[in-house]
C-alpha positions, 0 to 999 in steps of 0.5 A: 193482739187483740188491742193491737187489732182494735187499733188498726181497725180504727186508725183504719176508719179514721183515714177513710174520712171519719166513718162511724165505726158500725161494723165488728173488730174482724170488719174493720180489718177486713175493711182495712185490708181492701182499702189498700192500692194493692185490691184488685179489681173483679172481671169486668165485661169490655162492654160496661168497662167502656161505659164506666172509661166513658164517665172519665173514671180512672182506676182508682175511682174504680176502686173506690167503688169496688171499697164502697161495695165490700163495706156494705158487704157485711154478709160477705156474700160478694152481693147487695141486696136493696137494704145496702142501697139504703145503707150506703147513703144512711137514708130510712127505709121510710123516706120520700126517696125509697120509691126512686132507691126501690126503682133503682135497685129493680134496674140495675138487678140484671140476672132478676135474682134480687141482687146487685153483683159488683159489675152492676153496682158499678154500672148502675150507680156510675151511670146515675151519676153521671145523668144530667138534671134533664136526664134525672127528669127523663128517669122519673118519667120511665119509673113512672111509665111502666108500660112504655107507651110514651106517655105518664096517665092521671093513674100512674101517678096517683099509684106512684104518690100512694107507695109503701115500701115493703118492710115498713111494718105496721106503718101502711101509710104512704111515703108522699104527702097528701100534697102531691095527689093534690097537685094531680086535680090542680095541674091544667084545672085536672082537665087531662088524662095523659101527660107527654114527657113536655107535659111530666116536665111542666107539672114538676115545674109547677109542682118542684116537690115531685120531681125532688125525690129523684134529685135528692137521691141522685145528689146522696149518691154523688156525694157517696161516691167519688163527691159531688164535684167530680159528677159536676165536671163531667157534666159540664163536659157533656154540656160542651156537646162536640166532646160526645162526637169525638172519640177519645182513648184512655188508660185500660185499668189493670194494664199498668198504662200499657192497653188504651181503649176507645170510649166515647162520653154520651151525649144529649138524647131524647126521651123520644129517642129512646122509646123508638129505639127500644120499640125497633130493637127490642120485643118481649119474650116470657115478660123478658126484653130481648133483642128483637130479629128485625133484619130491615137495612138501616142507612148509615146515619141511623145506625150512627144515631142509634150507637149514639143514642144507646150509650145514653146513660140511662140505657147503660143503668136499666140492666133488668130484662124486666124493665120495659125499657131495657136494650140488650147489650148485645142488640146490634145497631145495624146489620153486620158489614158482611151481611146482605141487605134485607130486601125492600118489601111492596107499598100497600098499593102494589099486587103480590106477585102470581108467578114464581120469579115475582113479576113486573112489579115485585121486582120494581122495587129492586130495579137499578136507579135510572131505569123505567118499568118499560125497560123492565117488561122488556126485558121480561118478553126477551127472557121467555123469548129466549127460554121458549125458542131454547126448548122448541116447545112453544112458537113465537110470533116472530117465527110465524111471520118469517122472523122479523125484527123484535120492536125497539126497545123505545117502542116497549109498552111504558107502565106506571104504577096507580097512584097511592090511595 
């Protein structure tokens, strides 16, 4: 029997492509045993199964990442931890490509425990995928950016060329060549402190080999998973540009083609773009990003923009709430349709209001449409006419005079506000 196993074992690995045969005997069965039609998939929340659809994944290539991942599993602890990152694409921890791996790992690690469970692997390593090469750009320069200021300093970079994996061992030399610091003093004669992201993207035109790592790892994954063509399809899909606006509905997995969901492919967002949405929805709480309680109207545009904008892949892969760049999944993208609009707050030129009801010009700013501020205090002297003349306590000058006729409302006293300063 246990030449029976052996050989199914390695007939087993033989049809997965040739894999070397790394693992034990009880592995290989294991490994066996999951790559049949018949695995099913693990829960998968309806948020980041919308996003995985979104990247034309079907359920079989669901379930090759779902292979992928118990491969690596050799712990059998339903977890990877960074050294199956590594593993996944034979890469040593040594390498030029650790910082991005590294920084990967950190993104994608949404409980903060050091671990990737299967719903994260699958989102993170999909949504790296699926980035495009200005996108992959746009990542580097946020694992740069750590403090989410917008902008990369002389500093940042020169702390990035000089990391060290952990567990390198005796070996404390940095992973970069000498080269890149040497780039920093030749970029712009070293006359600059801070770089933009249209500055970041011209100092790796002039210099390919920094931004190199980041598509080179990019590239080992897509040809770990699912191969390097079926990435560049759908890239080239998201290039189109009008797919991103039209929804589509595709097949749920697990439903045997009975439920269909809507999903929407991603379409081109700035990195200015994203900081500001992350800036208006997000605040930090215990060194956590949490959705913040701003409770501002927002016009319909902006909250279509800002459900295009966080579909952004690279939105979908930062699941860590200690990355500064991570949106809860659960951020609105504006008020909810039976919620009342905040209400607009007074221009630094307009006085506080001193009475109870807000005066004149605390209630300029809610007037309808059309109508003046000398409508408004007129209809102000009306309201405390009225209330004085129900409650006898005051005298009016009408009533002293015989009660003539109140003034016509075109002859009401007209204000204005001051001109800004």
């Amino acid at each position: 029997s246990g030449s029976r196993v052996a050989r199914s074992g390695s007939s087993c690995a033989d049809e997965a492509g040739g894999a070397p045969a790394r693992r034990s005997r009880w592995r290989r069965v294991s490994g066996c045993m999951g790559n049949g039609s018949s695995a099913k998939l693990p829960p998968i929340s309806d948020v980041d199964m919308r996003t995985v659809l979104s990247y034309n994944l079907k359920e079989d290539h669901l379930k090759h990442f779902l292979r992928a991942f118990r491969d690596m599993d050799i712990h059998f602890v339903g977890a990877w931890g960074v050294q199956e990152m590594y593993a996944l694409i034979s890469e040593p921890r040594l390498s030029l490509r650790a910082p991005i791996i590294d920084a990967l790992f950190f993104m994608g690690d949404s409980g903060g425990e050091g671990s990737l469970q299967f719903q994260d692997f699958l989102v993170l390593m999909a949504s790296f995928c699926a980035l495009t090469r200005e996108e992959v750009l746009q990542l580097l320069f946020i694992i740069l950016d750590r403090d989410r200021n917008g902008k990369v300093s002389k500093n940042e970079l020169a702390a990035f060329f000089s990391y060290v994996p952990l567990g390198s061992g005796g070996e404390r030399a940095p992973v970069f060549p000498v080269n890149n610091k040497n780039s920093l003093d030749k970029f712009r004669k070293g006359k600059w402190q801070h770089l933009h992201f249209d500055g970041f993207s011209r100092l790796c035109q002039h210099f390919p080999y920094i931004s190199y790592p980041a598509y080179h790892t990019q590239e080992l994954y897509r040809h770990a998973l699912l191969g390097k063509k079926f990435w560049e399809r759908f890239c080239l899909e998201r290039a189109k540009g009008s797919v991103a606006w039209k929804p589509r509905w595709v097949t749920l997995p697990g439903t045997s083609g009975k439920e269909q969901v809507e999903v929407h492919i991603p379409g081109r967002v700035a990195l200015q773009e994203m900081i500001e949405l992350s800036r208006r929805t997000t605040s930090v709480v215990l060194g956590k990003r949490v959705a913040s309680r701003n409770t501002m109207a927002k016009s319909k545009f902006t909250m279509q923009r800002d459900l295009e904008v966080a579909r952004c892949p690279i939105f979908a892969m930062i699941r860590n709430p200690r990355c500064m760049y991570h949106i809860p999944r659960d951020v609105e993208a504006g008020p909810p349709s039976d919620a009342k609009p905040a209400s607009k707050r007074l221009s630094n030129f307009e006085l506080p209001a001193s009475d109870a009801g807000g005066g004149v010009l605390a209630r300029a700013s809610s007037m309808p449409v059309g109508m003046n501020l000398g409508d408004l205090a007129q209809d102000e002297q009306e309201e405390e006419a009225s209330e004085s003349s129900s409650s006898g306590s005051w005298e009016t000058d009408d009533e002293e005079d015989g009660g003539e006729e109140p003034l016509p409302r075109s002859s009401a006293p007209r204000l204005s506000l001051p001109a800004p300063p």
